[in-house]
C-alpha positions as CSV (number, residue, x, y, z in Angstrom):
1,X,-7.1,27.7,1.3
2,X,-8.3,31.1,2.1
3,X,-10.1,30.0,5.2
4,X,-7.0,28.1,6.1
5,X,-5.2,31.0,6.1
6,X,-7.8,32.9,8.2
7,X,-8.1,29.8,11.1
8,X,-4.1,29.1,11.2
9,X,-2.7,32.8,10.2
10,X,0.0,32.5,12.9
11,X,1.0,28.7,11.6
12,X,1.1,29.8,8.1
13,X,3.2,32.5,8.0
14,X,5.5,30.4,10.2
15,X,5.6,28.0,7.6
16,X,5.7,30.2,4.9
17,X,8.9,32.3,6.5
18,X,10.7,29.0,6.9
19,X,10.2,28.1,4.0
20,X,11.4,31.5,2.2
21,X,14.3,31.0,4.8
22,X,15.7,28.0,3.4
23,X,15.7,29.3,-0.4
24,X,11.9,28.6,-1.5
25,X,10.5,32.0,-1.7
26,X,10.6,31.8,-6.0
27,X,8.9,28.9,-5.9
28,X,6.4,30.2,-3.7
29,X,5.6,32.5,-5.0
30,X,5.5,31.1,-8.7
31,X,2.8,28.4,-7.3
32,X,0.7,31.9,-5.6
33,X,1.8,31.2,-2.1
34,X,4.0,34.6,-1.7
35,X,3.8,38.0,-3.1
36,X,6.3,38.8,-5.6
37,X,8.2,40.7,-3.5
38,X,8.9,38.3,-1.1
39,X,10.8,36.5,-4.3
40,X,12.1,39.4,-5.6
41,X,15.3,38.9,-3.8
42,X,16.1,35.4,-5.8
43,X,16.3,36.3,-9.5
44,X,15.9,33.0,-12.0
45,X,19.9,33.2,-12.4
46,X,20.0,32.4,-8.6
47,X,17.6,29.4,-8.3
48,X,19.2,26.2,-7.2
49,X,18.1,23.4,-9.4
50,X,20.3,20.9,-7.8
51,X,18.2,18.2,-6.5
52,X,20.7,17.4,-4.1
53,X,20.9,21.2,-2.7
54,X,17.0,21.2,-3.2
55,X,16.9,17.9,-0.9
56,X,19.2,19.4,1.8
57,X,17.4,22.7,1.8
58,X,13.8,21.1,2.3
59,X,15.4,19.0,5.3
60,X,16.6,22.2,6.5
61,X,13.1,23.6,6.3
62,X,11.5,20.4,7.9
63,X,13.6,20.4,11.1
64,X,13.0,23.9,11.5
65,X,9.4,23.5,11.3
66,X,9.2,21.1,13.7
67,X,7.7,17.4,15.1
68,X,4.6,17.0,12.3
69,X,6.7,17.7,9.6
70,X,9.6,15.8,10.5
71,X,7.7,13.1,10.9
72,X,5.9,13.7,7.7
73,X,9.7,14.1,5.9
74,X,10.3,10.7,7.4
75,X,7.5,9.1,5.8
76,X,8.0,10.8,2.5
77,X,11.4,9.5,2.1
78,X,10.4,6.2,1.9
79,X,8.2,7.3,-0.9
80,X,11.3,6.6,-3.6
81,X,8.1,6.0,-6.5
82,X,7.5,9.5,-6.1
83,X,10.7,11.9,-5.3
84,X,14.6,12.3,-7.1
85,X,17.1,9.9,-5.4
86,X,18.9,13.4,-4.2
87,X,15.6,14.5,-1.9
88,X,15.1,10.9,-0.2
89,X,18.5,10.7,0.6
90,X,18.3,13.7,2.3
91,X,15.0,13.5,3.8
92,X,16.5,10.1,5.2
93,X,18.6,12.2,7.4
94,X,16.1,13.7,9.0
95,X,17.1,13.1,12.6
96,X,14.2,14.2,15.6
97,X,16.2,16.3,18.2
98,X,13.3,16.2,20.0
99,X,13.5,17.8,23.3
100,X,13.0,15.3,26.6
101,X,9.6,15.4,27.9
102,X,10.2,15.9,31.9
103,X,9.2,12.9,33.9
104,X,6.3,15.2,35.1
105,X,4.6,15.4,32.2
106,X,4.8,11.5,31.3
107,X,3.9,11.0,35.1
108,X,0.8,13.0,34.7
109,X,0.1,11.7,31.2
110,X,0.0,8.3,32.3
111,X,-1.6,8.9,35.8
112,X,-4.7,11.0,33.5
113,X,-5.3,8.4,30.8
114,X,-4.8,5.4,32.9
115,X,-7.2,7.2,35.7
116,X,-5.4,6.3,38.9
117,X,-1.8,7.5,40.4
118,X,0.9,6.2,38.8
119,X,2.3,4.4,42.6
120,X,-1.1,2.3,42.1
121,X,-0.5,1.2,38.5
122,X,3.4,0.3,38.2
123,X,5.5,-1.0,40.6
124,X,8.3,1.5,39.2
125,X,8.4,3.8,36.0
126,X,12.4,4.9,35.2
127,X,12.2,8.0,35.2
128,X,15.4,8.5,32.5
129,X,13.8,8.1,28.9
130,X,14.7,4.7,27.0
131,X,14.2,6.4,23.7
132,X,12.5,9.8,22.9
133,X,11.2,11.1,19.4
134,X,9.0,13.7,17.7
135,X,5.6,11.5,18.8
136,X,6.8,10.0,22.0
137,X,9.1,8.5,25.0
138,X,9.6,5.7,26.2
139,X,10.5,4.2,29.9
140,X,11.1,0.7,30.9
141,X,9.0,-0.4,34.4
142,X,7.7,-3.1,36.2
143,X,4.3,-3.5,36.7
144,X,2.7,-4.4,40.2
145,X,2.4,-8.2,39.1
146,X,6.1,-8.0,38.1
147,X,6.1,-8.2,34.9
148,X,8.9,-6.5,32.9
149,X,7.8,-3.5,30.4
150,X,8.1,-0.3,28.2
151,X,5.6,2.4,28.6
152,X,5.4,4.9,25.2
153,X,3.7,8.3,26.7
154,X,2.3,10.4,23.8
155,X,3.8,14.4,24.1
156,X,1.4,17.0,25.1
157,X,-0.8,18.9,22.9
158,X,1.2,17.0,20.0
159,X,-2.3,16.3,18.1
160,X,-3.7,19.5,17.9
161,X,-0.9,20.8,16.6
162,X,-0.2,18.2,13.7
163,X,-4.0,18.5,12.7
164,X,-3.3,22.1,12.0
165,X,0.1,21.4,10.2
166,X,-1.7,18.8,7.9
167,X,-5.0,21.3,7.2
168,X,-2.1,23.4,5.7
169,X,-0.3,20.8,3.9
170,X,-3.4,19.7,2.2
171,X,-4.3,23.2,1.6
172,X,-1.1,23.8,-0.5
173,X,-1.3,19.9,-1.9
174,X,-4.2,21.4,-4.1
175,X,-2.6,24.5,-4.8
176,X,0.0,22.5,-6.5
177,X,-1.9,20.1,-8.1
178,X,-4.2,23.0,-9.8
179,X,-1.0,25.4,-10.9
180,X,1.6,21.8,-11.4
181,X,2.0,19.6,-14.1
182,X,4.4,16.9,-12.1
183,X,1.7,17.3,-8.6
184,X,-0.9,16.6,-10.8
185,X,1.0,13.6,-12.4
186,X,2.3,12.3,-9.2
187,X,-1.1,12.6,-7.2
188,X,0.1,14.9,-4.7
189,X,-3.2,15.2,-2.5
190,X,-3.2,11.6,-2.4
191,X,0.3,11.5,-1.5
192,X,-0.5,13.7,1.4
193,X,-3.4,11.9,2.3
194,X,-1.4,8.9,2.5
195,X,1.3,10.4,4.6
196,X,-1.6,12.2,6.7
197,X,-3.3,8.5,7.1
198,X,-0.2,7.2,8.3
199,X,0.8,10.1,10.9
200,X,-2.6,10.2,12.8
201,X,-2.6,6.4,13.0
202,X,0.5,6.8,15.0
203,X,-0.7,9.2,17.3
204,X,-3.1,6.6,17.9
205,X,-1.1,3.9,20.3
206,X,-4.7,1.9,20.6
207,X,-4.3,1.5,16.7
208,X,-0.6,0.1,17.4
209,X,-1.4,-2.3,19.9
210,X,-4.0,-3.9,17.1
211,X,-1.8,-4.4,14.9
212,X,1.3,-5.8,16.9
213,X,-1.6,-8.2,17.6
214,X,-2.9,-8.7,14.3
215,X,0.6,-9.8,13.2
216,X,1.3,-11.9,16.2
217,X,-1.2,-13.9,15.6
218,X,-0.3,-14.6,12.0
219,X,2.9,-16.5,13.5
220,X,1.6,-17.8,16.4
221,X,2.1,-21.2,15.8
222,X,5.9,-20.0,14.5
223,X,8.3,-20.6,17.5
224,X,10.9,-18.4,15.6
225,X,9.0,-15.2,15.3
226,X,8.0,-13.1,18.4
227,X,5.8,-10.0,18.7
228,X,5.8,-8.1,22.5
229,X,2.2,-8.9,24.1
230,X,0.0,-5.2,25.0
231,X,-0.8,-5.3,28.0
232,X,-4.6,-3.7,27.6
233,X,-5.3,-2.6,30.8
234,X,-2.3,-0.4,30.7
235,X,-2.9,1.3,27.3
236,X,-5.0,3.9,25.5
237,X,-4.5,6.3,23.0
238,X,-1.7,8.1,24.3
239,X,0.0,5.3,26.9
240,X,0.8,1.8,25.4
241,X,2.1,-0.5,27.4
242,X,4.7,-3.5,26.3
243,X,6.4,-6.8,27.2
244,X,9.9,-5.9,27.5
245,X,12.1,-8.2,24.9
246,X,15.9,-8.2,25.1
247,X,17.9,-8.7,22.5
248,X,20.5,-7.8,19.5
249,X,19.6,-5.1,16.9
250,X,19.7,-6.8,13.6
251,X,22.0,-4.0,12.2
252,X,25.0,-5.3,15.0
253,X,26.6,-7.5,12.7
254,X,29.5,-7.7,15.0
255,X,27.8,-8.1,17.9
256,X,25.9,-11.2,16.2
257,X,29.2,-12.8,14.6
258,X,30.7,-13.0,18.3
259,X,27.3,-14.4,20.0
260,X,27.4,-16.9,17.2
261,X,24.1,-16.0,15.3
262,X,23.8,-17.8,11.6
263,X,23.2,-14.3,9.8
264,X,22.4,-16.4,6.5
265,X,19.3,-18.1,8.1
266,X,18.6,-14.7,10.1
267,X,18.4,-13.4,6.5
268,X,16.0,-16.0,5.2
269,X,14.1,-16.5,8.4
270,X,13.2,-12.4,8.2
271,X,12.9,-12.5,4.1
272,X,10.2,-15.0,4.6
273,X,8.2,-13.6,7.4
274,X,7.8,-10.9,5.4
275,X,6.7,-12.0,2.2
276,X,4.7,-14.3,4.2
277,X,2.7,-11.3,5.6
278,X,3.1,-9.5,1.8
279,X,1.9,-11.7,-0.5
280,X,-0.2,-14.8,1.6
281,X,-1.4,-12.9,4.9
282,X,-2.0,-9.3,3.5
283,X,-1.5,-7.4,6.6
284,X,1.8,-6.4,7.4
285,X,5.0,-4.1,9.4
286,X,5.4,-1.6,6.9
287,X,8.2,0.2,8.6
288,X,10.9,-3.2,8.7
289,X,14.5,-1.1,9.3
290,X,17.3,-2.2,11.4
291,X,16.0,-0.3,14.8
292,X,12.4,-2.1,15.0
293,X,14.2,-5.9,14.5
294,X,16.3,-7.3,16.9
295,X,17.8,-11.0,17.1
296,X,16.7,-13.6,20.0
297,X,18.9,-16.7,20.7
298,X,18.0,-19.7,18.4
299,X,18.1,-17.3,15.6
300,X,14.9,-15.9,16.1
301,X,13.4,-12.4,15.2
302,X,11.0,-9.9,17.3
303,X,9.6,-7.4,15.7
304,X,8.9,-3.9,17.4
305,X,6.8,-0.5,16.8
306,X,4.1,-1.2,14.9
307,X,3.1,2.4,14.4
308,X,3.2,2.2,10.8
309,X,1.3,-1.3,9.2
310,X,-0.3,-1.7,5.8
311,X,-3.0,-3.8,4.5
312,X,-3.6,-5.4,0.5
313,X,-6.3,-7.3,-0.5
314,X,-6.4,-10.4,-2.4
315,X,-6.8,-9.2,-6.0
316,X,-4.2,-6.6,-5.3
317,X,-2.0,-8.5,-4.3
318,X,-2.9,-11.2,-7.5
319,X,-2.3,-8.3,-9.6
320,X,0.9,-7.2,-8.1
321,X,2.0,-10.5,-8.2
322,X,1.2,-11.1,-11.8
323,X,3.0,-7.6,-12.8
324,X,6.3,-9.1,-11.2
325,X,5.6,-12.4,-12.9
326,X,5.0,-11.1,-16.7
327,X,8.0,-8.3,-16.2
328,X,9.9,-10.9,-16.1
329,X,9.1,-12.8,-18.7
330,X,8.5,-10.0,-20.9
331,X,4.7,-10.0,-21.9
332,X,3.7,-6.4,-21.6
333,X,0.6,-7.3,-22.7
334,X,-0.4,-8.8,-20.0
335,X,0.5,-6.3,-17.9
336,X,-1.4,-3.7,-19.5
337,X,-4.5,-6.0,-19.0
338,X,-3.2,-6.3,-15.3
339,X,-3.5,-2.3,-15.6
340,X,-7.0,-2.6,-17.2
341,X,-8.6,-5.0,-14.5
342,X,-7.3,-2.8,-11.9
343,X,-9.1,0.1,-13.5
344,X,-6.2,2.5,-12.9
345,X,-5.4,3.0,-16.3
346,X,-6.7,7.0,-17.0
347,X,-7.9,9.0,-19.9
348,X,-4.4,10.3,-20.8
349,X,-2.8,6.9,-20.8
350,X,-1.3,6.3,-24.4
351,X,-1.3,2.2,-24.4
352,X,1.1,2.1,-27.4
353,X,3.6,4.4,-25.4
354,X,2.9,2.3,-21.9
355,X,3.6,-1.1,-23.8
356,X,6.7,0.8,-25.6
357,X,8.1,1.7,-22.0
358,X,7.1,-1.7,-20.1
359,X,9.4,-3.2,-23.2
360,X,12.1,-0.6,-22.1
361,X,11.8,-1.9,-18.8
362,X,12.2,-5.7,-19.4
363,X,15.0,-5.5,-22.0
364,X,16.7,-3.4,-19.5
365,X,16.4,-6.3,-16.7
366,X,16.4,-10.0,-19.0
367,X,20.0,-10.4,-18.7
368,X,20.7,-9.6,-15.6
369,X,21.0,-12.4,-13.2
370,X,18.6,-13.0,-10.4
371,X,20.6,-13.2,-7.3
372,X,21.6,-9.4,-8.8
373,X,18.0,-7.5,-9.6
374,X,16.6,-5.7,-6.1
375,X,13.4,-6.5,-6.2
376,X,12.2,-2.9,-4.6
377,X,14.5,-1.4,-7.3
378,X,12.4,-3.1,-10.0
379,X,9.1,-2.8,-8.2
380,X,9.8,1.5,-8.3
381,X,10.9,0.6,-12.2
382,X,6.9,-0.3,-12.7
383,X,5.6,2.6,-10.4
384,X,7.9,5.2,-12.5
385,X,6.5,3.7,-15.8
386,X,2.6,3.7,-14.6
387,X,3.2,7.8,-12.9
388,X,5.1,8.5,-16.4
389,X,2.1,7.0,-18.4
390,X,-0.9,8.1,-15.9
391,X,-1.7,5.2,-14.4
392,X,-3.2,5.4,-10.7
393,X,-1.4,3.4,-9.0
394,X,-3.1,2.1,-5.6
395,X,-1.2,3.7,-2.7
396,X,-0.9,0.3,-1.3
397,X,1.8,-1.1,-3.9
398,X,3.5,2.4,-3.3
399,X,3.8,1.2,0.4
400,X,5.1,-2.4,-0.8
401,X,7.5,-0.6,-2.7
402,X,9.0,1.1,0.3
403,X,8.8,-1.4,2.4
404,X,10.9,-4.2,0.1
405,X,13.6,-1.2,-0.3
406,X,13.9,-1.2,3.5
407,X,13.2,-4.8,4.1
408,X,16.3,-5.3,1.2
409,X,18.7,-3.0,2.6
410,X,18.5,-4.9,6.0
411,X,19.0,-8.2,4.2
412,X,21.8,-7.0,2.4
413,X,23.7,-6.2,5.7
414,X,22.9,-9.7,7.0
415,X,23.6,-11.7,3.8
416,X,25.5,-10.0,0.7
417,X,24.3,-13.1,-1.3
418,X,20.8,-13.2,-0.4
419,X,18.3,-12.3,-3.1
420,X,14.9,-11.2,-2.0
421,X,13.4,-11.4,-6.4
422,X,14.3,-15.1,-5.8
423,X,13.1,-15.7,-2.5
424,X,9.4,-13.5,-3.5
425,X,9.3,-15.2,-6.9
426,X,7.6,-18.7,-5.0
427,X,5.0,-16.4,-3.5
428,X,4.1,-14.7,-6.3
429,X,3.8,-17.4,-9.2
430,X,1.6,-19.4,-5.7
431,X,-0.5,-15.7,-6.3
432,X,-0.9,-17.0,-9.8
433,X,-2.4,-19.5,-10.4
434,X,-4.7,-19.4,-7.2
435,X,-6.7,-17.7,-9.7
436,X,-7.0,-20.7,-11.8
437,X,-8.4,-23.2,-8.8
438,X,-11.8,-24.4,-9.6
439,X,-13.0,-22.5,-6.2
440,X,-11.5,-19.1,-7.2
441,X,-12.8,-19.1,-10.4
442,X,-16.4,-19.7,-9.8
443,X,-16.2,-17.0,-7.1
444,X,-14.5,-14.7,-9.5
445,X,-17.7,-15.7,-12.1
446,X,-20.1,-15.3,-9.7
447,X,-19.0,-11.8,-9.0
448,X,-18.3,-10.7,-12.2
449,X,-22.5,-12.3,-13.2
450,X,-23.9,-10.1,-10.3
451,X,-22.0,-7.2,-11.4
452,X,-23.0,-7.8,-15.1
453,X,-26.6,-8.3,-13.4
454,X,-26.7,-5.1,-11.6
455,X,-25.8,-2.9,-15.0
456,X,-28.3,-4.6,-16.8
457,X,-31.3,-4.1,-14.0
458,X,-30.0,-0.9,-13.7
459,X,-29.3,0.5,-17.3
460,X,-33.7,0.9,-17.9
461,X,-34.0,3.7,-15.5
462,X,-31.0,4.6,-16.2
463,X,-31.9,5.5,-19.6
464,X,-35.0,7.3,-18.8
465,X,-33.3,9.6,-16.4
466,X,-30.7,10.6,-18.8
467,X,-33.8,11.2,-21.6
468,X,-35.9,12.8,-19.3
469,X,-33.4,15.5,-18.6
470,X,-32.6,15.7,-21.9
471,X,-36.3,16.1,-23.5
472,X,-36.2,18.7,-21.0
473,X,-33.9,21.0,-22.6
474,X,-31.8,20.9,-19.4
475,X,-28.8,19.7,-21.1
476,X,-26.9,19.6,-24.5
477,X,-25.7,15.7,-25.3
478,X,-22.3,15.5,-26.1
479,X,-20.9,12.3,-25.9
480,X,-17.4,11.7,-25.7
481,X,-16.5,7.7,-27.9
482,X,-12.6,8.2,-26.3
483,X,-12.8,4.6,-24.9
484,X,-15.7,3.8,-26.7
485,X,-13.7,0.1,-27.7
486,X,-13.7,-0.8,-23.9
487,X,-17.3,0.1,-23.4
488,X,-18.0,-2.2,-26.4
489,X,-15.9,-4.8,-25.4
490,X,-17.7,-4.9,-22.2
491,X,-21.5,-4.8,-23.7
492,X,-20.1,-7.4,-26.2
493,X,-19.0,-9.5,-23.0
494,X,-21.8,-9.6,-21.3
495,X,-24.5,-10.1,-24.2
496,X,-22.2,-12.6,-25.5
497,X,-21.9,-14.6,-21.8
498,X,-25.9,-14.5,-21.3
499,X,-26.8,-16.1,-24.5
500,X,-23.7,-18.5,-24.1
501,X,-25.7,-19.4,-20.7
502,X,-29.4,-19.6,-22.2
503,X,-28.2,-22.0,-24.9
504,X,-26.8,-24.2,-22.2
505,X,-29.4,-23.8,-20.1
506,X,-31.9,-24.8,-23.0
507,X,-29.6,-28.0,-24.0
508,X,-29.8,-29.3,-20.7
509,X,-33.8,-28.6,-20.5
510,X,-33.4,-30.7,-23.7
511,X,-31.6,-33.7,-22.2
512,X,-33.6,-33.6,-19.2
513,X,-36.5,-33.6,-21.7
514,X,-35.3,-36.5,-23.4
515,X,-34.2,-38.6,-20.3
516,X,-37.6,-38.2,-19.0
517,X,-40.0,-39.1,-22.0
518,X,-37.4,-42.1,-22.6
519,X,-37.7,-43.0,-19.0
520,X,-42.0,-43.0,-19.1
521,X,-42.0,-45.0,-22.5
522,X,-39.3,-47.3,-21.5
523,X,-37.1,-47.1,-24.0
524,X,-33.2,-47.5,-23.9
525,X,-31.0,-44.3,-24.8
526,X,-30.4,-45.5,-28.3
527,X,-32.4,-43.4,-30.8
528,X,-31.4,-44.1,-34.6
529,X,-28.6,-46.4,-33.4
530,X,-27.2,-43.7,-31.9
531,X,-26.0,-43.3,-27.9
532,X,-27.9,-39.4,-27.8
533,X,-28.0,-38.9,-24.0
534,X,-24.0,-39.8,-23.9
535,X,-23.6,-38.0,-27.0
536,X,-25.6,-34.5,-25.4
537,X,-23.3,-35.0,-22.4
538,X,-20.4,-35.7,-24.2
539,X,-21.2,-32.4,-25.6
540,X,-22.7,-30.6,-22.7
541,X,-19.3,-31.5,-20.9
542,X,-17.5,-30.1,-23.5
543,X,-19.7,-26.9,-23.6
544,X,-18.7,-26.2,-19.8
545,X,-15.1,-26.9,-20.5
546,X,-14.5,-24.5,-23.2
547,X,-16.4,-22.0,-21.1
548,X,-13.9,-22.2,-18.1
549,X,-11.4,-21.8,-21.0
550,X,-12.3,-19.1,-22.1
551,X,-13.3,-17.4,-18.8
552,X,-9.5,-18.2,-17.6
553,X,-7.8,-17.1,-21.2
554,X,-9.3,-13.8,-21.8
555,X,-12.2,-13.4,-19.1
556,X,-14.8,-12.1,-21.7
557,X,-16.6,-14.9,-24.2
């Protein structure tokens, strides 16, 4: 932090003046970033606990500091998993007063990345902004071939500028962790990194363009669903170029009513796209609100800026599936395991207090109806349970979790009736039992026998590293039997699955034995009036079955 200081003096006493500006300077300099007479002038009887004064104070603070962190308060306020109601609803408001870039600067922009003059490249650029923010602008123009399009010009000198702002951020996102009990709880630094992640990706347009592709061609085949074509030879990292797409912002409900538009299938039509790309796809638009959806006749939906997309893999989005499923059905038990597979569950985690509060949780949702449970609402239920119990939850289901709040709030507008738990809940129980197809689990088995495989090979020289050091005198051994029950569980698992595969593999030497010598002697099968070789597979068959049994029930033998 010290050299931070050093490199960015100016920036940092910038921030650090706003911030003691907009009422801060106690906590500052409780958390070390301010002398204690800088706070002097706030007594303890004068600090504002008020979450929703707090909230309003930091969105003071934000606008005052600027693009970066405007745009990083717009992207924490979706982050409901991890800040009081009061903050995000302020931080919502942040609005980006940015100034208007003059047309000379997007001329030259353009004319610089796209290495040519900007008479040769477009046939006309409108000089009057469509839409300007904290990143960008963006004009409408024709290109030479006359094609209809939007051009969004990066600002100057914006990214030099925002990697200073985050060094900083990061810089006091440890701070905070090392002196805080609730940044150490909530992850901050990872938070940050998150938010950091997501605000250079949109200063990257080239990143955009990929995924508006990537999603495009999910629906391809999908007549209902457009996504605006890039036009390549037009864009780079700071120019992307557009089809132009006309049509009615989903949040017009007006304006749809009088053209006619069927709001209830708009409503399902957009539901299932996304959960489409949530739960079946795994790469989606994780930034759904009313001003990047608009409405094309037939009742069909464009999507637009794709600044801001997310990616889940498979298992994760198994296991989120599966913590929906058994919240719902109220077997915490399972969802603890969930938690253990993931391998988020931490050192700190009481399991008797997470399984009390996961019970909290469900009694607190079984009688309400369907139709009337938010799914996001639910969904932040879970996250608040796994912060409250130390769980590391994987950033990517905090993203989900903002984007179903966003995605729900949009649906609501269209369709006051339309549940989005019932509309996910085919998706996710499809999630399910995928797991259970032949296919899945012999992959699943095959990983889990090379992983087993590799500790095995590896445990040896493992061994003699760790007694080497310590014949050595280099170290004292203390060893720490916290979770010694999972370790044993997991030795126990895989001793337990190797012999359960030598005995077969030595019964069917057997049989193969038997079918053999019978075979050269010509004898029938029928040894002591007894059927043996349909007997031994009568009983190797069985032997197979109960293994898949057991491998789906509990996944250890």
């Amino acid at each position: 932090m010290l050299g931070q200081r050093i490199r960015h003096t100016k920036r940092y006493r910038e921030i650090i003046n706003v911030l003691m500006k907009n009422g801060f300077s106690h906590f500052l300099f409780r958390v070390g970033l301010a002398d204690r007479g800088l706070a002097a002038g706030q007594g303890a009887e004068e600090i504002d606990r008020n979450m929703k004064n707090v909230g309003k104070r930091l969105r003071h603070a934000l606008q005052d500091l600027g693009p970066s962190f405007i745009k990083l308060g717009q992207i924490a306020s979706t982050r409901h998993d991890a800040l009081p109601p009061e903050i995000i609803e302020e931080l919502e408001k942040l609005q980006d007063h940015a100034l208007v870039i003059p047309f000379e600067h997007v001329r030259s922009t353009i004319e610089s990345e796209l290495e040519d003059e900007l008479d040769n490249l477009f046939a006309h650029v409108d000089s009057d902004p469509l839409a300007t923010a904290s990143i960008g602008q963006v004009h409408t123009a024709r290109l030479l071939s006359g094609e209809d399009v939007v051009i969004k010009v990066q600002r100057p000198g914006l990214k030099s500028k925002i990697e200073t702002d985050l060094e900083i951020l990061q810089g006091f996102g440890r701070i905070l962790e090392e002196r805080t009990v609730w940044a150490k709880r909530y992850r901050l630094c990872d938070i940050i990194d998150e938010l950091s992640t997501s605000l250079k990706n949109e200063l990257d347009y080239l990143m955009e363009g990929l995924g508006a592709g990537r999603i495009s061609k999910q629906f391809e085949d999908d007549a209902f669903i457009k996504v605006p074509d890039v036009y390549w030879d037009f864009s780079t990292k700071r120019v992307l170029t557009m089809e132009k797409i006309e049509g009615i912002k989903i949040s017009k409900i007006e304006e749809l009513d009088a053209n006619g538009y069927d709001r209830v299938k708009i409503a399902r039509r957009l539901a299932d796209t996304m959960l489409r790309q949530l739960f079946e796809n795994g790469f989606f638009h994780a930034d759904p609100h009313a001003g990047n959806i608009y409405v094309l006749p037939k009742n069909s939906i464009v999507f637009f800026d794709f600044g801001e997309t997310g990616m889940i893999n498979k298992k994760t989005r198994q296991y989120f599936a599966s913590l929906l499923v058994n919240l719902h059905q109220g077997n915490t038990k399972s969802m603890i395991k969930t938690f253990s597979k993931m391998d988020i569950i931490s050192e700190e985690t009481d399991t008797e207090a997470l399984r009390h509060d996961l019970e909290d949780l469900h009694v607190r949702y079984e009688n309400i109806k369907m139709k009337e449970l938010s799914l996001g609402r639910v969904i932040l239920e879970i996250l608040n349970v796994s912060y409250h119990n130390y769980i590391k939850i994987p950033t990517e289901l905090a993203l989900i979790s903002k984007v179903i709040l966003t995605l729900e709030g949009v649906l609501q507008r269209l369709d006051p009736e339309f549940s989005l738990m019932r509309a996910a809940e085919p998706f996710a129980q499809k999630l399910m039992w995928q797991r259970y197809r032949p296919k899945e689990i012999i992959r699943n088995s095959l990983e889990e026998i090379n992983e087993d495989i590799g500790i095995i090979s590896e445990l040896p020289s493992d061994l003699k590293e760790v007694m080497d050091v310590v014949k050595k005198g280099k170290i004292g051994l203390d060893i720490n039997v916290k979770r010694g029950d999972q370790i044993m569980r997991r030795v126990d698992k895989i001793s337990n699955r190797l012999s359960f595969s030598v005995l077969m593999l030595a019964f069917s030497i057997l049989m193969g034995s038997l079918i053999i010598g019978l075979a050269i002697v010509g004898q029938d099968t029928i040894i002591w009036n007894l059927p043996i070789i349909e007997i031994g597979a009568v009983i190797a068959a069985l032997m197979f079955v109960l293994m898949v049994i057991t491998i789906i029930r509990s996944g250890r033998m």
